[in-house]
Backbone of each chain as nested JSON, in Angstrom:
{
  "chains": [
    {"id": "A", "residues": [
      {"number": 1, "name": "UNK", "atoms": {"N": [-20.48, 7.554, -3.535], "CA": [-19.465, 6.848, -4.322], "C": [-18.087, 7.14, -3.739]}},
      {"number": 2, "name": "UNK", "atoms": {"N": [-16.924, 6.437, -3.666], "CA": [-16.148, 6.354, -3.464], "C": [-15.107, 6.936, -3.54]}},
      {"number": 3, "name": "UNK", "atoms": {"N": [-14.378, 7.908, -3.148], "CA": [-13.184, 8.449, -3.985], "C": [-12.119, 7.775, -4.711]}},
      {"number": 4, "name": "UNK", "atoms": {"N": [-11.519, 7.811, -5.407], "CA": [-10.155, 7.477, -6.361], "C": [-8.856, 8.008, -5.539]}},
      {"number": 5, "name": "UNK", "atoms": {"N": [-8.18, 7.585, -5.086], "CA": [-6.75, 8.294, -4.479], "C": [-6.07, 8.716, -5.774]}},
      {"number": 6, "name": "UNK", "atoms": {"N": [-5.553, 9.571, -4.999], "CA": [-4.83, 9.907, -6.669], "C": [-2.976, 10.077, -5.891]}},
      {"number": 7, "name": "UNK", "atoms": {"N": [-2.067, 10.693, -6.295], "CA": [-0.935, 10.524, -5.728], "C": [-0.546, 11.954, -5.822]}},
      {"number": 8, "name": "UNK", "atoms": {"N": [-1.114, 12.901, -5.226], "CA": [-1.118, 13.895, -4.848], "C": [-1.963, 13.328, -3.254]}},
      {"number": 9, "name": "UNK", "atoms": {"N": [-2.306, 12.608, -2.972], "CA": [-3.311, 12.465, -1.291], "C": [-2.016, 12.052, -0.403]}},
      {"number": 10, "name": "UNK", "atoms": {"N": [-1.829, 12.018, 0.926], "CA": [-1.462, 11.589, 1.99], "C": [-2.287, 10.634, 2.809]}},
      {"number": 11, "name": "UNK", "atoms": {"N": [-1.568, 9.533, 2.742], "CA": [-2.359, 8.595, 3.465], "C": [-1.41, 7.892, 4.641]}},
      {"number": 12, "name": "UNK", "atoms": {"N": [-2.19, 7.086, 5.259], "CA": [-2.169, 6.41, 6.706], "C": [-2.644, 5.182, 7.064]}},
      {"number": 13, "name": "UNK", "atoms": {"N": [-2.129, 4.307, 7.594], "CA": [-3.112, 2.957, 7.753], "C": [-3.835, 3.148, 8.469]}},
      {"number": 14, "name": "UNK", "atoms": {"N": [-5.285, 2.47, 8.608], "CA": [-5.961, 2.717, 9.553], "C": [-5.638, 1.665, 10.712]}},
      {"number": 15, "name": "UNK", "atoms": {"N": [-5.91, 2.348, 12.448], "CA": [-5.208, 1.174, 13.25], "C": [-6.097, 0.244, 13.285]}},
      {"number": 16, "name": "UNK", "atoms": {"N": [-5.836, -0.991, 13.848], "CA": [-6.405, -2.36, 14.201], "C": [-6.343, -3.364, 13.579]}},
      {"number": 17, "name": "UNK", "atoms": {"N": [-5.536, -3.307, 12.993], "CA": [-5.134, -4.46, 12.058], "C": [-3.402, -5.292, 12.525]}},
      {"number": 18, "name": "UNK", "atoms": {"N": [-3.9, -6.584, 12.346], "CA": [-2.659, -7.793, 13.393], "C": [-2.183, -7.759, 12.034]}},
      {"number": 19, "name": "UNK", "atoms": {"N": [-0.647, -7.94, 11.883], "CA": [0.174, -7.994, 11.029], "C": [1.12, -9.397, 10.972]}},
      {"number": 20, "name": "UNK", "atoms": {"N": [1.679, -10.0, 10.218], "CA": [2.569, -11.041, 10.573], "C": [3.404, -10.852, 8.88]}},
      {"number": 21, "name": "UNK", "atoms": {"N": [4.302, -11.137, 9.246], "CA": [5.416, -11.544, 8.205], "C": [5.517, -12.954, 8.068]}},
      {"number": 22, "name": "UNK", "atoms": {"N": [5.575, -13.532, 6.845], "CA": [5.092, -14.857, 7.18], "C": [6.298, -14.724, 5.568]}},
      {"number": 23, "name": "UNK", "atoms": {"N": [7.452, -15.624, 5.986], "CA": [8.658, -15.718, 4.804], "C": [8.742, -14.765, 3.996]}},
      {"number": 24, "name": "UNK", "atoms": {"N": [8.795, -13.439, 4.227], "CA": [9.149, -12.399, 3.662], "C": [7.823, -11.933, 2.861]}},
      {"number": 25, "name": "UNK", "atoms": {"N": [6.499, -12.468, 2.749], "CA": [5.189, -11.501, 2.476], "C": [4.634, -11.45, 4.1]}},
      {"number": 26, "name": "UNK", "atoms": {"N": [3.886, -10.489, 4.081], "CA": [3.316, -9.566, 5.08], "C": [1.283, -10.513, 5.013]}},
      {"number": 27, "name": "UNK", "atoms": {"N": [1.137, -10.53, 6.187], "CA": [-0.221, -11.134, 6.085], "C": [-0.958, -10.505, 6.944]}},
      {"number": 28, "name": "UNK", "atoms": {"N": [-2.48, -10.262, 7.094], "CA": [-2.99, -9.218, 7.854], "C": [-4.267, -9.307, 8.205]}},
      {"number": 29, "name": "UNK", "atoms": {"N": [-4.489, -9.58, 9.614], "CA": [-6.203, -9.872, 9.958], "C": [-6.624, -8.643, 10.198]}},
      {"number": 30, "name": "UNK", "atoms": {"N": [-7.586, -7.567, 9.722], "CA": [-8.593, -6.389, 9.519], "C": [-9.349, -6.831, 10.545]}},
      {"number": 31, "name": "UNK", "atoms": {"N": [-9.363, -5.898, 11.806], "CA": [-10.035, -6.333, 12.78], "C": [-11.746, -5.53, 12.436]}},
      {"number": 32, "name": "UNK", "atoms": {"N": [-11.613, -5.279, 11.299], "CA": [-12.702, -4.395, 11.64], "C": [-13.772, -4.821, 10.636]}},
      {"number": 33, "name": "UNK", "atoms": {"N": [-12.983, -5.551, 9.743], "CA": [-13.805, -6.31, 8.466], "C": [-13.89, -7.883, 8.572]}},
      {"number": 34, "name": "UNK", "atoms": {"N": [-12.568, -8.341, 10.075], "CA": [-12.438, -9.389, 9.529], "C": [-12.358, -10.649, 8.581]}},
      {"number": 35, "name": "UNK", "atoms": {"N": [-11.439, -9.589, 7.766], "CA": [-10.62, -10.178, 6.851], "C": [-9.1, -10.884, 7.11]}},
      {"number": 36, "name": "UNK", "atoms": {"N": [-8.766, -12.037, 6.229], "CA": [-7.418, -12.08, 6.448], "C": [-6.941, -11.644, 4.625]}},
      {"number": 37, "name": "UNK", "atoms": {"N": [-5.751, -11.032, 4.858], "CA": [-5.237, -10.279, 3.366], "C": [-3.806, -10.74, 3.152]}},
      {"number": 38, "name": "UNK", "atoms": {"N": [-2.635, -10.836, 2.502], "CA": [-2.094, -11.193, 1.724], "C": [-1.414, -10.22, 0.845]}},
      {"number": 39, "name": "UNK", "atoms": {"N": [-0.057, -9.297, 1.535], "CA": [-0.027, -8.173, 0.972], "C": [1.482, -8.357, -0.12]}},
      {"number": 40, "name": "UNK", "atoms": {"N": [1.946, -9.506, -0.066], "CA": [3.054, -10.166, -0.558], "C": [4.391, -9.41, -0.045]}},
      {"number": 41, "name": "UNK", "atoms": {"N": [5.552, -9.486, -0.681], "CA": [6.92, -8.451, -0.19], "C": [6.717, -7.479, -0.774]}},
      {"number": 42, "name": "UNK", "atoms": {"N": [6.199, -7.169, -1.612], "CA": [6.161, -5.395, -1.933], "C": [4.719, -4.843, -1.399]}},
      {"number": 43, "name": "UNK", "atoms": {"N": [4.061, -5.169, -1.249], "CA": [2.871, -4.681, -0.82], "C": [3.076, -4.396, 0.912]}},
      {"number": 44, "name": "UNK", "atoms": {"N": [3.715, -5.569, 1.122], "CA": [4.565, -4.966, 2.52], "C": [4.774, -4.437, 2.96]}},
      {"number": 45, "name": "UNK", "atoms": {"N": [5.942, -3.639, 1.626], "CA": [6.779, -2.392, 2.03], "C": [6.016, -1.447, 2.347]}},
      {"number": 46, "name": "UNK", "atoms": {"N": [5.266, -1.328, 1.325], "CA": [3.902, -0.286, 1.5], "C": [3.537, 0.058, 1.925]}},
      {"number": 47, "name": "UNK", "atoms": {"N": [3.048, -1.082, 2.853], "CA": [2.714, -0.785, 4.24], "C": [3.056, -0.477, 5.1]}},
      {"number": 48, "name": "UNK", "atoms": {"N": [4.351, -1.094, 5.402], "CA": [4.853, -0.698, 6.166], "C": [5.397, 1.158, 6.421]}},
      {"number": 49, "name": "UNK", "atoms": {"N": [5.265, 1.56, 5.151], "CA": [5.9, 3.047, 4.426], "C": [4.832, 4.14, 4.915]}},
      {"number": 50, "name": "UNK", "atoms": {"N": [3.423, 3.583, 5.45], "CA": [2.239, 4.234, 5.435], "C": [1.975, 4.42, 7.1]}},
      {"number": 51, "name": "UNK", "atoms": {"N": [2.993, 4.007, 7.921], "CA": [2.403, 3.606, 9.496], "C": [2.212, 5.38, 9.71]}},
      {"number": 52, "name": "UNK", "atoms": {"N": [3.136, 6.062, 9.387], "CA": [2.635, 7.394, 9.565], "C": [2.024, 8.117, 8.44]}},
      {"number": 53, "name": "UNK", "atoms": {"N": [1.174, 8.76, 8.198], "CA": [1.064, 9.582, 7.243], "C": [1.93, 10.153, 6.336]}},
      {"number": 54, "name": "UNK", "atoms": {"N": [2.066, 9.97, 4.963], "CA": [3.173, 9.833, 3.884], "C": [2.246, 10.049, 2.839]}},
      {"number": 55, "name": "UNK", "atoms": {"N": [2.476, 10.912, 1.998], "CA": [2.309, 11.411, 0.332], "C": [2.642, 10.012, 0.049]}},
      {"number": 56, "name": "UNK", "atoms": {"N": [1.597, 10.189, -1.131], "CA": [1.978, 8.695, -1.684], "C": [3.02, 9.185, -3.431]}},
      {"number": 57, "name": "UNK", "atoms": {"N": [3.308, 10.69, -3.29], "CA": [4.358, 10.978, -4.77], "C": [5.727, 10.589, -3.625]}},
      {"number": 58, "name": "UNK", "atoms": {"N": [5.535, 10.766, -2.445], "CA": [6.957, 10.41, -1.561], "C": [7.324, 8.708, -1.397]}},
      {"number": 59, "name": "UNK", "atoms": {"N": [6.488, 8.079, -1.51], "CA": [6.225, 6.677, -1.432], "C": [6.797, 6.471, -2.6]}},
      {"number": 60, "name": "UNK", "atoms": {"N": [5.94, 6.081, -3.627], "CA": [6.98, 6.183, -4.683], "C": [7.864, 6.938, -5.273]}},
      {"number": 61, "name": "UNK", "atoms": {"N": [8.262, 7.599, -4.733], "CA": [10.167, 8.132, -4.605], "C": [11.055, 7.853, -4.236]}},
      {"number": 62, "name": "UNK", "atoms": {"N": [10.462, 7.164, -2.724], "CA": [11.328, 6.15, -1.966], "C": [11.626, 4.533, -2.885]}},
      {"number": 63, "name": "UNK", "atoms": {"N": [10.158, 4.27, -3.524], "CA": [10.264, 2.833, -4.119], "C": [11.561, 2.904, -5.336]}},
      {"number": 64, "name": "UNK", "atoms": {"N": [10.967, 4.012, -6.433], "CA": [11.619, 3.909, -7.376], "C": [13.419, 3.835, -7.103]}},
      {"number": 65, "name": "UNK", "atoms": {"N": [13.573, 4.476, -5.826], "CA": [14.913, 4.73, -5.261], "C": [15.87, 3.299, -4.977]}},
      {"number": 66, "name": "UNK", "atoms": {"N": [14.696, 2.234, -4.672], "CA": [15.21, 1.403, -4.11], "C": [15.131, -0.071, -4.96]}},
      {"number": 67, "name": "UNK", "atoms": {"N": [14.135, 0.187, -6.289], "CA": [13.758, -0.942, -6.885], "C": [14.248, -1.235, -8.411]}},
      {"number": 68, "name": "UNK", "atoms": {"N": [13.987, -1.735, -9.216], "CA": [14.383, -1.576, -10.618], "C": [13.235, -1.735, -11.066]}},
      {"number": 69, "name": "UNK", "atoms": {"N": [12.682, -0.555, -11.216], "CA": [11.181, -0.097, -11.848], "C": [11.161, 1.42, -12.52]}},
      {"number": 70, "name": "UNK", "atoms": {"N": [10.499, 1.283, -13.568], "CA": [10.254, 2.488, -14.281], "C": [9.658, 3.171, -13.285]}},
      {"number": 71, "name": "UNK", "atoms": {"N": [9.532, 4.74, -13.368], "CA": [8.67, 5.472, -12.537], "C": [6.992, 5.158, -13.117]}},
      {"number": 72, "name": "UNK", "atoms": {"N": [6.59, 5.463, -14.643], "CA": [5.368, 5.687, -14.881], "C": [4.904, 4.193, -14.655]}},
      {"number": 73, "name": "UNK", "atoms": {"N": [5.973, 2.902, -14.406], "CA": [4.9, 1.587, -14.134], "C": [5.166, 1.239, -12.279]}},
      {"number": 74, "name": "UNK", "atoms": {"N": [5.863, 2.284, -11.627], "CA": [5.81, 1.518, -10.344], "C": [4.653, 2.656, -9.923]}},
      {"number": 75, "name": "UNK", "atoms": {"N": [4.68, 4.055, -10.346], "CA": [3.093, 4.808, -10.318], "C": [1.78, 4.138, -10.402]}},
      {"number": 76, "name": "UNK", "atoms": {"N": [1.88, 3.506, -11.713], "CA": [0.698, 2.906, -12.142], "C": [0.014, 1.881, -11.02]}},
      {"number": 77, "name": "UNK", "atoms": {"N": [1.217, 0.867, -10.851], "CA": [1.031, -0.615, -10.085], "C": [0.901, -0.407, -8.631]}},
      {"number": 78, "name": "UNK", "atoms": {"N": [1.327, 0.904, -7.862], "CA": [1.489, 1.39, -6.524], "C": [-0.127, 2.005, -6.659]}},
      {"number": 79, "name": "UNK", "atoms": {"N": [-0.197, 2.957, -7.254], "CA": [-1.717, 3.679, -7.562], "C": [-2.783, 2.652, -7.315]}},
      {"number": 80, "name": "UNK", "atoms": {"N": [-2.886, 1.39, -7.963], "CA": [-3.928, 0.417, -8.064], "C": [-3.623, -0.52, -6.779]}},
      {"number": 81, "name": "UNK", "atoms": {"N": [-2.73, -0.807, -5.888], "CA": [-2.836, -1.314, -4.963], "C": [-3.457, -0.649, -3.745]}},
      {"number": 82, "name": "UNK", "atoms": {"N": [-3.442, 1.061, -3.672], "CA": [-3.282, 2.203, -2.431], "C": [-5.264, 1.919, -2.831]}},
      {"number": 83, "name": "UNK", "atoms": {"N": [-5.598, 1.771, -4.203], "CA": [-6.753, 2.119, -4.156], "C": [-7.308, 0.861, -3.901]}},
      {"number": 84, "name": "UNK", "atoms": {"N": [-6.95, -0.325, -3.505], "CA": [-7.533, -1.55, -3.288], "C": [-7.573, -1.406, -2.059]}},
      {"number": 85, "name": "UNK", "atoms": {"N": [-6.269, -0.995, -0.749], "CA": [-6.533, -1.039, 0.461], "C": [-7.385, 0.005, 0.773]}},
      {"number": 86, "name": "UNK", "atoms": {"N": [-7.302, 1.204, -0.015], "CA": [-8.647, 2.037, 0.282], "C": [-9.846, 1.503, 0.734]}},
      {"number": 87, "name": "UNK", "atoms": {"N": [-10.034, 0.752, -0.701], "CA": [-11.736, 0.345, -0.854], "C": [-12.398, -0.708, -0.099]}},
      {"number": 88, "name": "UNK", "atoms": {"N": [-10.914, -1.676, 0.689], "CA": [-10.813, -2.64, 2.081], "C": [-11.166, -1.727, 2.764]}},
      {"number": 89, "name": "UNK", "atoms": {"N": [-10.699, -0.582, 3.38], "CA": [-11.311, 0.502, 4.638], "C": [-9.52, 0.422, 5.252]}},
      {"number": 90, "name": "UNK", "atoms": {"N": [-8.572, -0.1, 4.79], "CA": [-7.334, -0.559, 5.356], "C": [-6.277, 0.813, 5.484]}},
      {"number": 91, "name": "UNK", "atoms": {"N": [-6.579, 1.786, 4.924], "CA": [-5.797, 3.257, 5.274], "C": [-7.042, 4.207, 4.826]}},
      {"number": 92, "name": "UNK", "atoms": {"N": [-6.476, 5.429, 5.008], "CA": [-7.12, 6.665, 5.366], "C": [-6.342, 7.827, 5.022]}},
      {"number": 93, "name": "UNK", "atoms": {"N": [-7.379, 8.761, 4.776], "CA": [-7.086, 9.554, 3.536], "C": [-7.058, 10.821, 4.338]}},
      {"number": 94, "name": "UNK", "atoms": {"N": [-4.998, 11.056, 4.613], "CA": [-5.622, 11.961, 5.463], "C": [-5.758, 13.622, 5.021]}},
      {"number": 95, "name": "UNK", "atoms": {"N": [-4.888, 13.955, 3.86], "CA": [-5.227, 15.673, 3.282], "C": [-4.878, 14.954, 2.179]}},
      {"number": 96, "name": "UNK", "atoms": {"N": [-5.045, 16.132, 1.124], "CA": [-5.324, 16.302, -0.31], "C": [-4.435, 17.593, -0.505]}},
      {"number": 97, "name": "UNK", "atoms": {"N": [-3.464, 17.497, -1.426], "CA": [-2.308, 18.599, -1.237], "C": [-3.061, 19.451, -2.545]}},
      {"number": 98, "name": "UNK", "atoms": {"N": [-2.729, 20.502, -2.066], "CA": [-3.421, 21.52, -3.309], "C": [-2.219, 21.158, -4.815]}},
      {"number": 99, "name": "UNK", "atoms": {"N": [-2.818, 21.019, -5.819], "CA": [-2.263, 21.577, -7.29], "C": [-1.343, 22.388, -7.657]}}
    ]},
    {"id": "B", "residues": [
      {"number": 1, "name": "UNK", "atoms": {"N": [23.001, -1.603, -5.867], "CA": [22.673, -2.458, -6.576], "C": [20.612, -2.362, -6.034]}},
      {"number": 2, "name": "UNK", "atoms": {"N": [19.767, -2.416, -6.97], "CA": [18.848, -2.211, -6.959], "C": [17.716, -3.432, -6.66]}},
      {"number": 3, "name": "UNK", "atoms": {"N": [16.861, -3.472, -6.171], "CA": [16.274, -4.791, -5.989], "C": [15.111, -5.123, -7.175]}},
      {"number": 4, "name": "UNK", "atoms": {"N": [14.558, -6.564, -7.206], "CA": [13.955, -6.691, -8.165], "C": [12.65, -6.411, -8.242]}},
      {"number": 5, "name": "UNK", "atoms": {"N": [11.375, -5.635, -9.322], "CA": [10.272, -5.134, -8.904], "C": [9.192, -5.688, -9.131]}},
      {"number": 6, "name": "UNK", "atoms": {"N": [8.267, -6.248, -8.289], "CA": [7.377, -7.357, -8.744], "C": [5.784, -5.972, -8.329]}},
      {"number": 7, "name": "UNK", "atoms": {"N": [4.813, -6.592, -9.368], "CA": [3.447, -5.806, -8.957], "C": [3.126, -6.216, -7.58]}},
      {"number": 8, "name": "UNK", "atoms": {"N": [2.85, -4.941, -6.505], "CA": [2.241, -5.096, -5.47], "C": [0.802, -5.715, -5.86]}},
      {"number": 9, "name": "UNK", "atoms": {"N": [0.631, -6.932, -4.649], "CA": [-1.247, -7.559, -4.956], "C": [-1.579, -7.324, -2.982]}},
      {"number": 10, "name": "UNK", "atoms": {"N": [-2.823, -7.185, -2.934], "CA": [-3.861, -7.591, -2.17], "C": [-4.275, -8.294, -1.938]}},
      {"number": 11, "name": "UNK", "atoms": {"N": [-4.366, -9.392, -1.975], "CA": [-5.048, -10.817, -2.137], "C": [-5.79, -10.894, -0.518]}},
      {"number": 12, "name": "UNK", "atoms": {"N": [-7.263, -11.288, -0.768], "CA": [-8.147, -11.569, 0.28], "C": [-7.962, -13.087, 0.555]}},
      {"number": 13, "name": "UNK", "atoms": {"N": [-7.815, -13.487, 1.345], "CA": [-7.688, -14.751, 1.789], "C": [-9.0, -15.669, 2.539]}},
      {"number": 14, "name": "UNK", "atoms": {"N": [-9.194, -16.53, 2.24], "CA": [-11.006, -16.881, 2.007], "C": [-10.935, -18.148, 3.37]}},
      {"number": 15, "name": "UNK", "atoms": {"N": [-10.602, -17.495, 4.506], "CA": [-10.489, -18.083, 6.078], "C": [-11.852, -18.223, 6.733]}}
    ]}
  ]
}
């Protein structure tokens, strides 16, 4: 079964994936699933935020910094997207910070 | 001045 990211993990995109900006959302052929995905302008950012390995409590620190979003709903809505590209195979999980 | 915050989506695209 699958793990749950939680926002204590550090994650990373995984490479091989073609990227395009297509009017300010981000679009993305998965060379490995061949998929095409649809990450809109904030899902973007995201991504773009992840090319190196990044805490995802630092991710959204950076977001909340820059957006007009509550913390406990840009947590929530960031949390459920990290675990969708997870479960694509689209980043990688790279440590688990101790408690 | 702060920007506006929309839910990040995933959307699979059916190519």
């Amino acid at each position: 079964m699958m793990k749950t990211v939680s926002v204590k993990d550090v994650v990373s995109q995984v490479e091989g994936n073609i990227v395009s900006d297509m009017d300010g959302e981000k679009v993305m052929l998965s060379i490995q699933n061949g998929k095409y995905y649809n990450l809109g302008d904030i899902g973007g950012e995201i991504w773009d935020g992840m090319k190196e390995p990044i805490a995802i409590q630092q991710l959204i620190a950076t977001l909340i910094s820059q957006y007009d979003v509550d913390e406990s709903v840009c947590e929530e809505q960031v949390m459920s997207f990290i675990n969708l590209l997870y479960a694509e195979g689209l980043i990688t999980l790279i440590d688990e910070l101790a408690s | 001045m702060k920007k506006e915050w929309n839910r990040p989506i995933l959307e699979v695209l059916d190519i």
